[in-house]
N, C-alpha and C positions, 0 to 999 in steps of 0.2 A: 785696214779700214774698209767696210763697204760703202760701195760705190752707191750715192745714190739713186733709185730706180725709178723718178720720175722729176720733170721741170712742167714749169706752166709757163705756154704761150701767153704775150698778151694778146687782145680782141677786143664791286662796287655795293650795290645795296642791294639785300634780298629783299623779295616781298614778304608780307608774315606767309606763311602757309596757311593753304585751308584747311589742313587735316594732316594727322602725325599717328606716328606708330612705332613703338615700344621695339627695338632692336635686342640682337641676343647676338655670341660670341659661336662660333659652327669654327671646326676643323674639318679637315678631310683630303685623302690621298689620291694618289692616281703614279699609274706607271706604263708607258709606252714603249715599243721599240722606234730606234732613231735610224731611220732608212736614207741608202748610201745617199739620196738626193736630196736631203732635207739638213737645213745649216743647225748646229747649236742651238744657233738664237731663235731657231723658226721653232725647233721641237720641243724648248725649255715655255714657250709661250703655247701651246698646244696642250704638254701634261699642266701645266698651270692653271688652261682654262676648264679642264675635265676635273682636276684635283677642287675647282670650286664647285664643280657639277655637282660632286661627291658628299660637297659639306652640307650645299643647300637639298641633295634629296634625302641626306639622313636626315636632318632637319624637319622637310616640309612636305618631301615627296614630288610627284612626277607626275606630269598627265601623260596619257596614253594616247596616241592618236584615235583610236577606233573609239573613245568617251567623249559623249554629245554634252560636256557638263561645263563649256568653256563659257565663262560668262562674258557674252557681248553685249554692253549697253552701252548706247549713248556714243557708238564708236571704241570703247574704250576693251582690252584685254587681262583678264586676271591671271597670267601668268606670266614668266621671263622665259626668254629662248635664248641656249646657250647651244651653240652650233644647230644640231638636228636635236636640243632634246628640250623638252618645254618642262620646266619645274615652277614650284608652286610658292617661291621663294625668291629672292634679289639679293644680289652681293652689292653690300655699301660699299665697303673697304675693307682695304686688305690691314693683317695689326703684323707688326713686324718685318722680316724679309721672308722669304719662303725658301723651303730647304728642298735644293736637290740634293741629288745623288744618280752617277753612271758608274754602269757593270758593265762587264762581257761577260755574255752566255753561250756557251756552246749548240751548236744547233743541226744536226746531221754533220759534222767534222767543220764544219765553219762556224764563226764567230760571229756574237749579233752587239750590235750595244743597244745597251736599255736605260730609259732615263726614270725617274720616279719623283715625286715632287709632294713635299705636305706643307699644307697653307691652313692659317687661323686668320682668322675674319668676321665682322659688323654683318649682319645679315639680318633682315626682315624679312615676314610673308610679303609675298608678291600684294601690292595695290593697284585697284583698274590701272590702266593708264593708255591712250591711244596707242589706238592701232594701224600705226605707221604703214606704210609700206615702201619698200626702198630696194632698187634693184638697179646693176650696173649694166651699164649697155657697152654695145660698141660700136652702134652710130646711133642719131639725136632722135631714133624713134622706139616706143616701147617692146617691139617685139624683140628688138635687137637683144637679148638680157643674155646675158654670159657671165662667168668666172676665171677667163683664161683670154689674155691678150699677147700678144705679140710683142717684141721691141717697136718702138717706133711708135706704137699705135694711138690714137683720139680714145680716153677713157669719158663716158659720158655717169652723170647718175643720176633716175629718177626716183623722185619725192612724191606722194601723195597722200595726204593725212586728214583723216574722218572730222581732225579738229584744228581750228583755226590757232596759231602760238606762233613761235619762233624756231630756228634752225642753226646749226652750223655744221661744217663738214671738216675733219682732221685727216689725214695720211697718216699712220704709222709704219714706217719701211724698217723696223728691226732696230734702231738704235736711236731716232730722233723719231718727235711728230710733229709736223708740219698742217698751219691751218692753210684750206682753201676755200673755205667759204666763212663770213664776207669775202667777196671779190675787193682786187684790190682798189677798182672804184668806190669802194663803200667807205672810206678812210674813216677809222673815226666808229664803226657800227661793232654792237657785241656779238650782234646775231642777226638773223632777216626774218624778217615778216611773212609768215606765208596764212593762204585762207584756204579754212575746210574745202575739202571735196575737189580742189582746184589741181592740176597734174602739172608739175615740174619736172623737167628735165635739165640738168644743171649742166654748167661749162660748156655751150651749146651758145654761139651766138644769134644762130635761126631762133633758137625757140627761146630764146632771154622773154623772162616775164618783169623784170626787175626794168625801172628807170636807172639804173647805172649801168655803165658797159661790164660784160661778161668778160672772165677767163676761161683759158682753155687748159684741158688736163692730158697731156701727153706724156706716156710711161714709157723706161728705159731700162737697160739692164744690161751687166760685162760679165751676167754670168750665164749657163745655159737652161737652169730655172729658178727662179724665185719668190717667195710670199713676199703683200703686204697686205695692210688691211687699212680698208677707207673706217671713219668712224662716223659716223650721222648723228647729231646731238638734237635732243627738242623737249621743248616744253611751252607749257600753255602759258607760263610766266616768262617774263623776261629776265635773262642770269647773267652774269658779269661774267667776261671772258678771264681766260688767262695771261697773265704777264706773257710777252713774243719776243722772241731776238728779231731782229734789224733782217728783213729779206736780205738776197746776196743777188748780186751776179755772176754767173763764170763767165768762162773765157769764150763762149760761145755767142753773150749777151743773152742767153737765156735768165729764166728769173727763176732763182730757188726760195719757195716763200716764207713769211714768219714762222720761228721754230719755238721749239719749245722741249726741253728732257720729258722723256717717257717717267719719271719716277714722279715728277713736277704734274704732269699732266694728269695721272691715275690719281694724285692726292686731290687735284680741283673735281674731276668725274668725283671721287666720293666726299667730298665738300656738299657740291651740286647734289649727289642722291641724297644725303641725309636732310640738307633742305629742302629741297621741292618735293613733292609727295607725286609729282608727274613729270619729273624729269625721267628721261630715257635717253641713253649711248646704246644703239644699235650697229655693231660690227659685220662687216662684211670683207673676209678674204678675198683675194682674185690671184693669179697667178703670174709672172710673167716669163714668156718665153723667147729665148736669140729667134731670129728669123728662121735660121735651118734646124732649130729644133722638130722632132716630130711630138 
């Protein structure tokens, strides 16, 4: 079993939409090598997210960074970004399970393994939709923005969005997802209230903008490196959260928070996309590393 790699310190009805669009059914492949430092579970979620890269450029196509054609109105962006690559498309949902497959290939007299991955899928063109910005830090001020933490270390995340809605924040650490936003002062909240133009820095009790006390987000790890990925949810509407297991405590009295199955959770995100026509999950990997790692 893996160990979980992070604890937090302490410190229903849609609305109609206002606008809908006609989805269509996209496949598409992808295949990677799986390098000696990178687990299964990290590299089957990597060709899976390129394997939809795939579906949506045959589909819809891709912008180019150097093309001045990016429509910004109103705060809002007409395209999706799937790690570095901006397509002109969005994956509702995934239809079925998605099929791997690992080989060994020879490679100057050593052995590589390679994974490959084909997925079918609900896809539509890309609609405006705010243009978030969301970057991880590693203390409670903006400059700090990194992707690579330490054991031990205070994970901060800032928020700041063109348009006034709602927010939530997930963990996904490889086999569970864990919410942590609502804080767990918010008992009882789907999501939080945030206003245009306004700069957030979350699990930060300095810079708490919220009338309830913050949490703090402190990352771990038993192994010498690791993915996970924070997830940032939002919309201009307000959206029912997901069913949660019961927080835990370990033996340390730390607090491991409401979880939730990764299969359970990718079914509510495309619930959520196919309703809302401004809903957005923006994913952000980070890494973490043992102390004496270099």
């Amino acid at each position: 079993m893996r160990i979980l790699s992070f604890i937090l310190i302490l410190c229903s009805t849609f609305p109609t939409m206002g606008r809908s669009q006609s989805t269509k059914v996209a496949s598409g492949e992808s295949n990677i090598r799986i390098e000696p430092y990178v687990s299964l579970n990290e590299a089957k979620e990597r060709v899976l997210e390129l394997a939809k890269v795939d579906a949506l450029i045959k589909e819809f196509g891709q912008y180019i960074e150097q093309q001045s054609n990016l429509d910004l109105q109103n705060g809002k962006v007409d395209f999706r970004s799937y790690g570095q690559t901006k397509v002109k498309g969005e994956w509702i949902r995934t239809l079925g399970d998605p099929e791997f497959k690992i080989d060994q290939r020879a490679n100057r007299g050593s052995e590589e393994r390679w994974i490959s991955c084909r997925v079918r899928g609900e896809v539509r063109r890309a609609i405006p939709k705010a243009d978030v910005e969301v970057e991880l830090l590693s203390c409670p001020e903006k400059p700090c923005v990194t992707d690579r933490f330490k054991d031990e270390q205070l994970l901060y995340l800032y928020v700041k969005s063109p348009i006034s809605g709602y927010l939530s924040v997930f963990l996904d650490d490889g086999e569970k997802v864990y919410r942590l936003l609502p804080y767990r002062s918010m008992e009882g909240q789907k999501s939080v209230k945030i206003t245009a133009d306004k700069e957030y820095i979350l699990f930060s009790a300095s810079k708490n903008k919220f009338n309830q006390a913050s949490d703090g987000l402190q990352v771990f790890t038993e192994r010498e490196s690791e993915d996970n990925t924070l997830i940032v949810v939002f919309s201009e509407n307000d959206y029912s959260k997901p069913r949660l297991n019961d927080e835990q405590v370990d033996a340390n009295n730390f607090i491991i928070p409401q979880s939730l199955s990764k299969n359970y959770f990718e079914n509510w995100l495309g619930n959520n996309r196919a309703a809302f026509s401004d809903f957005l999950d923006l994913k952000r990997r980070f890494v973490i590393q043992k102390t004496n790692s270099k």
